[in-house]
C-alpha positions in Angstrom: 0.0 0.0 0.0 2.9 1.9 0.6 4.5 1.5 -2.5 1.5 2.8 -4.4 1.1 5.8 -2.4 4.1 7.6 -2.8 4.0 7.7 -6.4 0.7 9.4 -6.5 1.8 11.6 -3.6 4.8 12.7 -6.1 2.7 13.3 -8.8 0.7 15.6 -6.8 3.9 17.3 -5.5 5.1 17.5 -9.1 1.7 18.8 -10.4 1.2 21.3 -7.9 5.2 22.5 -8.8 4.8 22.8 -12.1 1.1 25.2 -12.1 2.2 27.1 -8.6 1.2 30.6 -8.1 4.0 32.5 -10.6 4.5 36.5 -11.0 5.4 39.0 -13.9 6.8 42.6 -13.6 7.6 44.7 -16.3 7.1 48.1 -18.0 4.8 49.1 -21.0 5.9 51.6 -23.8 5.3 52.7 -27.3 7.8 52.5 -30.0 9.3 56.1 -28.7 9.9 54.5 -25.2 6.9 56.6 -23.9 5.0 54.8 -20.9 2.0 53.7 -21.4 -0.8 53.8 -17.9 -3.6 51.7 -17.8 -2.8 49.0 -20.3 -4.3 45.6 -19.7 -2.6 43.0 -19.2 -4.2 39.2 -19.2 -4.0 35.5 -19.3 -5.3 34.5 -22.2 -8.8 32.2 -22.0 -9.4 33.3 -18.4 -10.4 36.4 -16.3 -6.7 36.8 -14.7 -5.6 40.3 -15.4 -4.5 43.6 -14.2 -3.5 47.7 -15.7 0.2 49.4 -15.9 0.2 52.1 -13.6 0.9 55.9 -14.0 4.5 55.0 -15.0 3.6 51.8 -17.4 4.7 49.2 -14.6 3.0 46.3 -14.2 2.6 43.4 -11.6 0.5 39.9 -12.6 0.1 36.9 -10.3 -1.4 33.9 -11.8 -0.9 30.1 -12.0 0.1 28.0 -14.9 3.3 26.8 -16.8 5.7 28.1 -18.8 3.4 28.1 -22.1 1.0 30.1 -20.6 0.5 33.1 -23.0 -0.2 36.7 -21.7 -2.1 39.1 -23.7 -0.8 43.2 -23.6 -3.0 45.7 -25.4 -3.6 49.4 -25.2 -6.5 51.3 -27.0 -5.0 52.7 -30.5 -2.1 50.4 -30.4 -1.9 46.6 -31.7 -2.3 43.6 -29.1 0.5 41.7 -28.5 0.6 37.7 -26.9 4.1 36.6 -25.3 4.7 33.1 -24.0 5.2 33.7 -20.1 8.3 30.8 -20.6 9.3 31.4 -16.8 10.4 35.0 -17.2 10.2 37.3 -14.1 10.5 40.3 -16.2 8.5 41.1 -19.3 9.1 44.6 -20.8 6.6 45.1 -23.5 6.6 47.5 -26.9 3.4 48.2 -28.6 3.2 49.0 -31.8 0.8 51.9 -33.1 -1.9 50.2 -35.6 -3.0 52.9 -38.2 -5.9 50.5 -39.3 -7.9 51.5 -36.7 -8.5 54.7 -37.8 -10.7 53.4 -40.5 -12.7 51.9 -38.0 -16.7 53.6 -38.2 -17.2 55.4 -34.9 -20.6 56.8 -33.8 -21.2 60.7 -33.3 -24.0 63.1 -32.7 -25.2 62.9 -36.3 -24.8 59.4 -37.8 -21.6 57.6 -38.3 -18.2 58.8 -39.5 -14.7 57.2 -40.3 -12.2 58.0 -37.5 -9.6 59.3 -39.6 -12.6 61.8 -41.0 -13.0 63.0 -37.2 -11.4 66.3 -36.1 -13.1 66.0 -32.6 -11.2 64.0 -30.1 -13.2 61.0 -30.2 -12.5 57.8 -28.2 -13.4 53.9 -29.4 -13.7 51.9 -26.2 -12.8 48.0 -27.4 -15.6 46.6 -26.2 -14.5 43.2 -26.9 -11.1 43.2 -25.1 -12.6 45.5 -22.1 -15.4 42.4 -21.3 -12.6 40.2 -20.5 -12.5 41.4 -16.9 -15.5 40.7 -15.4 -16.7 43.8 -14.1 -20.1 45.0 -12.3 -21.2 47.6 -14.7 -20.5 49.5 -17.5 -18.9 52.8 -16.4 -16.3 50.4 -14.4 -15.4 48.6 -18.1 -14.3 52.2 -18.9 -11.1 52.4 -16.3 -8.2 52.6 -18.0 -9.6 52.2 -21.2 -9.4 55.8 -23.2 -6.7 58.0 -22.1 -8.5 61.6 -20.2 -11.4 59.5 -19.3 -11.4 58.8 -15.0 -13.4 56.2 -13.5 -13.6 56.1 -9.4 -15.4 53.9 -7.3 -18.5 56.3 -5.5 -19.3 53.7 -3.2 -17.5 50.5 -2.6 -20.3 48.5 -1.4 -22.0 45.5 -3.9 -24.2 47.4 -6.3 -22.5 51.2 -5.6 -22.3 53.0 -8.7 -19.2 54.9 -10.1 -18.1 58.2 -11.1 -17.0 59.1 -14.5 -14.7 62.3 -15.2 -13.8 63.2 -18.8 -11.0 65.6 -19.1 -11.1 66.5 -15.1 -13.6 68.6 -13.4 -15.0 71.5 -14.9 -17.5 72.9 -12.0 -16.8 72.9 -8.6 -20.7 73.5 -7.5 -22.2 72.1 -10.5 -22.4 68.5 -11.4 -19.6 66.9 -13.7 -21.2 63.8 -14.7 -20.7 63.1 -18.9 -24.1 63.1 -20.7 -24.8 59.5 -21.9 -26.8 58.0 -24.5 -28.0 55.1 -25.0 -29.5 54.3 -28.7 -29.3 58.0 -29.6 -31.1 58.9 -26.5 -29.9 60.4 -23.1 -30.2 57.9 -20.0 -29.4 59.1 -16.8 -28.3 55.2 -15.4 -25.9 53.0 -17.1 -24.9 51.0 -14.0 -28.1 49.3 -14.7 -27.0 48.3 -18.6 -26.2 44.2 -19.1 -22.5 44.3 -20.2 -23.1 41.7 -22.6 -26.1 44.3 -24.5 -23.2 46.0 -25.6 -21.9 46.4 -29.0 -19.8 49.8 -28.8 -18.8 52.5 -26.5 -17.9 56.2 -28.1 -16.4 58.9 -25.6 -16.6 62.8 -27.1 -14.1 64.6 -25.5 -13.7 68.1 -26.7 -16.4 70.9 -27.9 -16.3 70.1 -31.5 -17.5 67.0 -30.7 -19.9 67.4 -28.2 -21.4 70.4 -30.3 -24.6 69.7 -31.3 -26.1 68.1 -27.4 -25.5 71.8 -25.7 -25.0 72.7 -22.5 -25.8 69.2 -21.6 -22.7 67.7 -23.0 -20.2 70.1 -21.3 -18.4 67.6 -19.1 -18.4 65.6 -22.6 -20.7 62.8 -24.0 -20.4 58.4 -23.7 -22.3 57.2 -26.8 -23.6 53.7 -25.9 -25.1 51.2 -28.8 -26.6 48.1 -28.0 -26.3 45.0 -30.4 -29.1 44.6 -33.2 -30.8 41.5 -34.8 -28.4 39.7 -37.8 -30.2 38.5 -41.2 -29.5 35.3 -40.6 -29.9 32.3 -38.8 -30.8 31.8 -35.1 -28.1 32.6 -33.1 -28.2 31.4 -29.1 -25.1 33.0 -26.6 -24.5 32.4 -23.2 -21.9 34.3 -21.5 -21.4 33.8 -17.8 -18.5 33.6 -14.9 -18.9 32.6 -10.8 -15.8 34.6 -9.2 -15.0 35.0 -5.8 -13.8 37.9 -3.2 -11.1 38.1 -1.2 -10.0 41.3 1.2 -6.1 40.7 1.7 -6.0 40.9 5.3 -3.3 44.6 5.1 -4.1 46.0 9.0 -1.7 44.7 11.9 -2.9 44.9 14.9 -2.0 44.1 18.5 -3.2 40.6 19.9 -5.2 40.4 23.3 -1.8 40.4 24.8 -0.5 43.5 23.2 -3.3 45.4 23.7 -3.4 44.5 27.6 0.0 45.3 28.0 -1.1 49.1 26.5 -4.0 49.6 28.2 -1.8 48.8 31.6 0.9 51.5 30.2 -2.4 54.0 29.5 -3.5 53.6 32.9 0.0 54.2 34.1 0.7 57.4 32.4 -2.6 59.1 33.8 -1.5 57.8 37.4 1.2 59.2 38.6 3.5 56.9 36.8 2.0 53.9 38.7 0.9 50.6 37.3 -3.2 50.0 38.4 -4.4 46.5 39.6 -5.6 44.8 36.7 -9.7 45.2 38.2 -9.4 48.3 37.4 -8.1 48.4 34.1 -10.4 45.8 32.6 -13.9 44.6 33.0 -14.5 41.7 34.8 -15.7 40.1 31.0 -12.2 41.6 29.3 -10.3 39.9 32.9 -11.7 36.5 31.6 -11.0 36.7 28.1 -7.7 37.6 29.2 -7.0 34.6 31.2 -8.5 32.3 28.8 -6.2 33.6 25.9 -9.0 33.5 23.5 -9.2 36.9 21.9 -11.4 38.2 19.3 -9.7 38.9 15.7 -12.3 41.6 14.8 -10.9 41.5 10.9 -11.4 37.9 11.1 -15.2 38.1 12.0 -16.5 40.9 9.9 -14.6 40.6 6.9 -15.8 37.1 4.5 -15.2 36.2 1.4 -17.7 37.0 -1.3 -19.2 35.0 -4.1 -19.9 36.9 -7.9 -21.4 36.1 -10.6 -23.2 36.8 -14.0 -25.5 34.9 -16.4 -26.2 36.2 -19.4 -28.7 34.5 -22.5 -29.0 36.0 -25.7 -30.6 35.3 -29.3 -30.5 37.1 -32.9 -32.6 36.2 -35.2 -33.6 37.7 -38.3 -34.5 37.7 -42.4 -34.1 39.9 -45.1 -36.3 43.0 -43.9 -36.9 41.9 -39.9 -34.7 41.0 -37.4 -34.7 40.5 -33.5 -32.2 40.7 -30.5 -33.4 39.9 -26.8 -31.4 38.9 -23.9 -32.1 38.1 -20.3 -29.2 38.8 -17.5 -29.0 38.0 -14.0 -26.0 39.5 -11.6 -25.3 38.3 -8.1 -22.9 39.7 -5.7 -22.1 39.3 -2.0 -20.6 41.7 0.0 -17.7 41.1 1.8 -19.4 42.8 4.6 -22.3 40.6 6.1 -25.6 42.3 5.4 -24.6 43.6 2.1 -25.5 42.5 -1.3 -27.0 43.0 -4.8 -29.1 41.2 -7.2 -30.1 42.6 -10.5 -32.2 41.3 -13.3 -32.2 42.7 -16.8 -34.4 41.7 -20.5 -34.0 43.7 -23.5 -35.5 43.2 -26.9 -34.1 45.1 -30.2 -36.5 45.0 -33.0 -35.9 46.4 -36.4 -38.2 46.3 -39.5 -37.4 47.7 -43.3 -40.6 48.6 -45.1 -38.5 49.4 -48.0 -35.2 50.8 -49.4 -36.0 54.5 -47.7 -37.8 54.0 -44.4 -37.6 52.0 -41.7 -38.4 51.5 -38.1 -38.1 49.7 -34.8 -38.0 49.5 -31.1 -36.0 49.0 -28.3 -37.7 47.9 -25.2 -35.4 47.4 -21.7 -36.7 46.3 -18.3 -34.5 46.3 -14.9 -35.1 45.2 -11.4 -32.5 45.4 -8.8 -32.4 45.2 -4.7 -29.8 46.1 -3.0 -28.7 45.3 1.0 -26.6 47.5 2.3 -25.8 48.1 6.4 -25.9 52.1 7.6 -24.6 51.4 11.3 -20.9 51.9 12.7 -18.4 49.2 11.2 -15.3 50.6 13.4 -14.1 47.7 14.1 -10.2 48.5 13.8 -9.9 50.0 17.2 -12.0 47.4 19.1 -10.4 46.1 21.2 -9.1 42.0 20.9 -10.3 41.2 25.0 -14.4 40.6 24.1 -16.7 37.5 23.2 -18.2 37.6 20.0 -21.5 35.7 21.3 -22.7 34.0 24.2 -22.5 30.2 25.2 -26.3 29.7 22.9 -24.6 31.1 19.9 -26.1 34.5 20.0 -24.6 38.0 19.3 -23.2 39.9 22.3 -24.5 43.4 21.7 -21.5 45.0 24.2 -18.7 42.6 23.7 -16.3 44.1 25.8 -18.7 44.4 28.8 -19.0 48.5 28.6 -22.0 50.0 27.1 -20.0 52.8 25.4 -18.5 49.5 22.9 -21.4 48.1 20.8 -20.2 45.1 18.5 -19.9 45.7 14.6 -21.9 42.5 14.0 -24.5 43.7 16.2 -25.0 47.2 14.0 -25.0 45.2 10.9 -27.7 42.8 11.8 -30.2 45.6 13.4 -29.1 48.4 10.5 -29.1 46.9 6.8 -31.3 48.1 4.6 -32.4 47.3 1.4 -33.3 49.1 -1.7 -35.3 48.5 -4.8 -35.5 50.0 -7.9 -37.3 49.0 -10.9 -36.9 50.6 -14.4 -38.9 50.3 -18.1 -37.1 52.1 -20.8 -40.0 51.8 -23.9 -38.2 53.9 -27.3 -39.7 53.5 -30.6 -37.7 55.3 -33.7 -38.2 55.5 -37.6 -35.9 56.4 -40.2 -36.3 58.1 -43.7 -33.2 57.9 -46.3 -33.7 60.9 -47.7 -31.0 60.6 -50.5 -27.6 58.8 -50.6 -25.3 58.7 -47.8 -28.6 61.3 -46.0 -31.1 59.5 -43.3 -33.0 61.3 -41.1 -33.7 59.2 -37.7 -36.2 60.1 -35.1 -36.6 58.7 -31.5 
């Protein structure tokens, strides 16, 4: 029996050698040795990734062999793969790729070529930025057009994010970009289903932003959502299960550490004499000390956190009629307990051609969402490591320190989450006339 463990316990020791946890540095620079921030950088056929910083530095950790490949790409410049072949450094040069300025981008009135544009318009690669799983839309945009800022407004599962294009340009007023979605203005695209989308267009300056007014002075995000094909049925599924991990980054003092400073506190407000320990602590804090079983606060707020996101799709179509409609259903826990967010999503695009002039259609888009969140106190940093968690029948200790004045963070969190729902029907029916070549008129 013996003899036929160990080689299976060296296979495993082998197997777990070879696909160990490996990491990559390196810089990212243009042909002219310029930086490049925000790049992306990922394993190809997974959701491993990460972005240069400021300086075009980069750090991945992943796990696979040597002929694991690693995708680089920056928006205007050409991807590039490189065999990770057990190299701890991997500087990178990107090449500019001129053929994406023939690429069609959207603007206020219709469609142009890039290189026809004298705006400063931005093509977000929708494609490459949906290989990151990420909760909505305007975080897909980090790191992906270079003036355009994406921060996190609220970290919590569901929180939405900010979007600055080109910095702030009020300092009472709002600086929100004005968005459209199908060629009209939506004031929520944290609500859109990632996989809806077929391209993003960011206006930047005031030629391009022209023609929507006043609205559009902190710039415009033009969003289109995929259409119906002329062909065949088409059926997509598209969907990941992640999970989330804090990395535990505060050190603090064990039970017997934080005794020891608590003595020297009492000390230094007494005449520079130690006080009898009945003083110092409670009698519940005295026990916990002499029992040696402290309370890692981190430990029992902080979990890991599931995510995921399943999204089904068809196209359908024939020669004047076609149909796209997709259902979507998000899921994350918070790493916080008592915090959470579900969201449901169904769209239908229809589009019919009477003739070779007009046309018409509809796009019709339903979302529910309900999020938990907890509004109490979650300072749990400074508690202190001499408490009881909960009592001998399992239950929450509202004062686990024995003083009134120190109420437990799991306490607040079960008697203060809330939860929010919001529902939204977005109904838009349009028609188009082709006036005369390369002319169409389109109304909403």
């Amino acid at each position: 029996m013996q003899n036929k463990l160990l080689p299976i316990c060296m296979m495993l020791f082998v197997q777990s050698f070879l696909f160990g946890q490996n990491t990559v540095t390196g810089t990212i620079t243009d042909a002219n040795g310029v930086t490049l921030p925000f790049a992306t950088i990922v394993v190809e056929g997974t959701t491993i990734g990460t972005n240069s910083d400021l300086d075009g530095k980069y750090e991945l950790t992943f796990t696979g062999d040597e002929n694991t490949v690693i995708v680089f790409s920056f928006t205007g410049f050409a991807s590039q793969k490189i065999r990770y072949a057990k190299q701890p450094v991997i500087d990178v040069v990107l090449q500019e790729a001129p053929e994406l300025l023939e690429q069609v981008v959207v603007v206020g009135y219709g469609t142009q070529k890039k290189s026809d544009v004298t705006g400063s318009v931005a093509t977000i690669e929708v494609e490459d930025a949906k290989v990151v799983p990420t909760t909505n839309v305007a975080e897909m945009l980090r790191g992906k057009s270079a003036g355009v800022q994406v921060t996190l407004d609220d970290p919590s599962p569901g929180g939405g994010s900010k979007i600055l294009i080109r910095g702030k340009n009020s300092f009472q007023g709002g600086n929100d970009p004005l968005f459209i979605l199908d060629g009209v203005p939506t004031a929520d695209i944290n609500s859109i289903n990632i996989e809806d989308v077929k391209s993003i267009e960011v206006l930047k300056d005031a030629s391009a932003q022209a023609i929507y007014g006043a609205r559009a002075s902190n710039g415009v995000i033009l969003i289109s959502t995929k259409r119906g094909q002329s062909k065949k049925l088409k059926i997509s599924y598209h969907g990941y299960r992640s999970e989330q991990q804090l990395v535990r980054n505060f050190d603090l003092y064990n039970g017997e550490e934080w005794a020891q400073l608590r003595r020297e506190a009492y000390r230094s407000e007494n005449n520079d004499e130690y006080q009898p320990d009945d003083f110092v602590f409670t009698p519940l804090q005295l026990e916990v000390l002499e029992s040696g079983k402290f309370v890692d606060w981190e430990d029992e707020v902080i979990n890991n956190a599931s995510k995921q996101n399943h999204s089904l799709s068809l196209s359908a179509g024939t020669e004047n009629s076609s149909i796209y409609a997709s259902f979507s259903y998000f899921d994350q826990k918070g790493i916080i307990p008592g915090s959470a967010y579900k969201r449901g999503t169904a769209r239908v695009n229809l589009d019919h051609r009477v003739n070779d002039k007009f046309s018409f259609g509809t796009n019709i888009y339903l979302t529910t969402d309900k999020r938990d969140f907890r509004s109490g106190s979650l300072n749990f940093i400074t508690l202190p490591p001499l408490a009881r968690v909960r009592d001998e029948n399992g239950e929450l200790i509202r004062f686990p320190t024995g003083e009134e004045t120190t109420t437990s963070p799991l306490w607040n969190i079960r008697e203060s989450t809330d939860e929010f729902f919001t529902n939204q029907f977005q109904f838009t029916l349009f028609a188009e006339y082709k006036i005369f070549k390369n002319f169409r008129y389109k109304l909403n």
